[in-house]
C-alpha positions in Angstrom: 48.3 110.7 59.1 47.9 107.6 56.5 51.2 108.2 55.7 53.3 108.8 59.4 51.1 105.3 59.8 52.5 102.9 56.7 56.4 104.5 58.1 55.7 103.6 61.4 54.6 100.0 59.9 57.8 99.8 57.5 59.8 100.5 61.0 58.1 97.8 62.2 58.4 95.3 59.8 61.8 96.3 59.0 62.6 95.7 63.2 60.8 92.2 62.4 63.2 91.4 59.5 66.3 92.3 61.5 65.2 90.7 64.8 64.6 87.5 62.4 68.5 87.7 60.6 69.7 88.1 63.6 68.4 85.3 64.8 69.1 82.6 62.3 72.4 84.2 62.3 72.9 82.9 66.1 71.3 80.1 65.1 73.5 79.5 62.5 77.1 79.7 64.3 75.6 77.7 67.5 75.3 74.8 64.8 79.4 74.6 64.9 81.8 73.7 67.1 83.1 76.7 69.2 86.7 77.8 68.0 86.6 75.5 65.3 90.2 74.7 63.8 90.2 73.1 60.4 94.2 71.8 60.1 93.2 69.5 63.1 90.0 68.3 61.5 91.8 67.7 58.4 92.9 63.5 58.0 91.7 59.9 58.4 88.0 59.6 59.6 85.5 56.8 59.3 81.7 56.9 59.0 80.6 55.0 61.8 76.5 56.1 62.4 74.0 58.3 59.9 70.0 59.3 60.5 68.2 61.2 57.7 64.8 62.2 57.0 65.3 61.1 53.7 63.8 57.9 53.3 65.5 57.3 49.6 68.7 58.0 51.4 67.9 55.5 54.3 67.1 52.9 52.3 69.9 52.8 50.8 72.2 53.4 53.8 69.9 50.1 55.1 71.1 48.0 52.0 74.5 48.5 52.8 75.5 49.8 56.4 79.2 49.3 56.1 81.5 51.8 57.6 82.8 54.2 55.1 86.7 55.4 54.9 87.1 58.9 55.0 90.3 61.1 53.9 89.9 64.7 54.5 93.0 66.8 52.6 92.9 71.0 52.7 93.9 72.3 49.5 95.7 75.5 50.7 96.2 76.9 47.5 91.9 77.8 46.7 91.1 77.3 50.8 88.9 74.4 50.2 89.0 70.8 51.2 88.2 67.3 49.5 86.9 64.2 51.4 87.9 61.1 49.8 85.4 57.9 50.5 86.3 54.8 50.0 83.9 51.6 51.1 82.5 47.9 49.8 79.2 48.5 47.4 78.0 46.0 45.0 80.5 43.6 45.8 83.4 46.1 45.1 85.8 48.3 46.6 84.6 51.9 45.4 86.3 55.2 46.1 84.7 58.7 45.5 85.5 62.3 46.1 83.8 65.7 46.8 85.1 69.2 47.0 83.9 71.2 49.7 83.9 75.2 49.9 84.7 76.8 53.0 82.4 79.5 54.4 83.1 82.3 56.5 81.9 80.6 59.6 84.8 78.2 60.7 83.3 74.7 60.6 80.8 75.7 58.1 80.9 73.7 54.5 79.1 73.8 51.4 78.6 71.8 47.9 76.7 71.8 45.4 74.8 68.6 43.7 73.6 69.3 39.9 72.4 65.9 39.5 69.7 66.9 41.9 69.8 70.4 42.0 70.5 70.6 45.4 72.8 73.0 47.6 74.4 71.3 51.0 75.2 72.8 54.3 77.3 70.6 56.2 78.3 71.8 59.7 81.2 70.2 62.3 78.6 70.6 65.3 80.7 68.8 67.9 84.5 67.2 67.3 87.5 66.7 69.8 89.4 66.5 66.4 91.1 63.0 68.3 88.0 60.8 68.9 85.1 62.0 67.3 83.1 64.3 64.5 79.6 65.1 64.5 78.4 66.0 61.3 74.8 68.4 60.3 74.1 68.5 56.7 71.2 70.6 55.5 70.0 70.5 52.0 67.8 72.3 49.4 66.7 70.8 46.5 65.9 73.8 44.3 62.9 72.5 42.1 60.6 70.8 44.4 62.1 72.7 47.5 62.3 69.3 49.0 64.2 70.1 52.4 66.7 66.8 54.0 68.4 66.8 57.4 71.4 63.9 57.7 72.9 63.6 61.0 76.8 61.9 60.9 78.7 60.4 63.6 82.8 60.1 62.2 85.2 58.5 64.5 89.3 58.3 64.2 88.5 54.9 64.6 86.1 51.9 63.8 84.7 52.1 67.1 83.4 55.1 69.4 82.6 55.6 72.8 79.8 54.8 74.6 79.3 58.0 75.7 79.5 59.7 72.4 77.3 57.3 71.5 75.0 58.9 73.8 76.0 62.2 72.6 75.0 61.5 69.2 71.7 60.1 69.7 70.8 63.5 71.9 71.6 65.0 68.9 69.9 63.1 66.3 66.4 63.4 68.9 67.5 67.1 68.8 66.9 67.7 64.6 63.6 65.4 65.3 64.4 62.1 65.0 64.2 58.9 66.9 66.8 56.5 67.9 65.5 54.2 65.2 66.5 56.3 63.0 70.2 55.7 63.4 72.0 53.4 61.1 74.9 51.9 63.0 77.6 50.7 60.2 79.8 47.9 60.3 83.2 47.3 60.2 83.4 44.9 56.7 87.3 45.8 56.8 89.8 48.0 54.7 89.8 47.9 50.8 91.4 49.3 47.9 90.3 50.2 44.9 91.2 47.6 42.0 92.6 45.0 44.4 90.8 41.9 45.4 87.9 42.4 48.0 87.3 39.7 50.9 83.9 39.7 52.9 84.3 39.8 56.1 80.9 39.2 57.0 80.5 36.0 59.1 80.2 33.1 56.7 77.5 30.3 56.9 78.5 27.4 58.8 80.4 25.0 56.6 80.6 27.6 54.1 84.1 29.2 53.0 84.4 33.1 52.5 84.5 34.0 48.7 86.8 36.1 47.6 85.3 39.0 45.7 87.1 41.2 42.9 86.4 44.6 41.9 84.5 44.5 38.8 82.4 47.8 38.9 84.1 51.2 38.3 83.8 53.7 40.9 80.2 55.2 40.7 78.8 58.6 42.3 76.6 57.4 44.7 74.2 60.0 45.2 74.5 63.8 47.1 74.5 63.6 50.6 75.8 59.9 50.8 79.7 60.9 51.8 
């Protein structure tokens, strides 16, 4: 009888465990955009709004909210893709670059951070591929088990709609966080790497723009930033 009992309670619990994949399996493909197409995703985005529940992260999104260039390039011969950055930081033009490994769930990416031990799940939630890209990342930090969400808002453009705007902000409410949580960036201009930097920020009254030239090597600025 003891015995017909701890089967009947493996049955069970097994049931449990399958109901439970199952479930974070739907959960995990509703996080993408239906019918996802990766050729049409590939190209020139910009960074135009981030929330995190990071608050190292946020902080330093806060000390420089400029909008972020973004060049997205498939690599057809090991099925992975690299996303170029390029944006003003410390008074420079900077440029970075990250592999990303596909997954078997179309819109589903992954890297890996040493420097912090961390493994990120980045997912294309919503995109019409010719507007706008809504970005998920989910990561893990391995030793302290320190758990991060960062919600992205890309746009072909500089500037999005209002109403994806809206659209964005539902979602950021959605992965529990407020509106004040969302860093708009601005638009500081293009730049390249090794050539001389203007500010475009509005100037002082009475006071010229400065020139600025690019004095700091390219740096990594941290998982999760691009």
């Amino acid at each position: 009888m003891q015995r017909a009992l701890s089967l009947v309670s493996l049955l069970v619990l097994g049931s449990a465990w399958t109901l439970q994949g199952a479930h974070i399996l739907r959960e995990t493909l509703t996080l993408t955009q239906e019918d996802f197409d990766l050729d049409r995703f590939m190209g020139k985005w910009y960074e135009v709004a981030v929330a995190s529940t990071c608050p190292h992260y946020m902080q330093r999104k806060r000390g420089n909210p400029v909008i972020v260039a973004l060049t997205l390039q498939h690599d057809v011969s090991d099925g992975n893709f690299t996303m170029m950055a390029t944006t003003f930081r410390n008074g420079s033009c900077q440029q970075t670059s990250r592999n990303y490994g596909l997954t078997n769930t179309p819109g589903r990416f992954f890297y890996h951070v040493a420097k912090f031990g961390a493994d990120v799940d980045s997912y294309v939630v919503h995109t019409n591929y010719d507007e706008y890209a809504m970005i998920l990342q989910l990561s893990t930090e391995k030793q302290s088990g320190n758990t991060t969400t960062i919600v992205k808002l890309y746009g072909r453009t500089m500037d999005v709609s209002p109403a994806v705007s809206d659209n964005f902000k539902t979602l950021v409410r959605r992965h529990g966080m407020s509106d004040a949580a969302i860093i708009m960036n601005q638009n500081k201009g293009g730049c390249v790497p090794g050539e001389p930097v203007t500010d475009h920020a509005t100037p002082q009254r009475g006071l010229p723009q400065r020139t600025k030239r690019n004095v700091a090597p390219p740096v990594d600025s941290g998982y999760l930033t691009t």
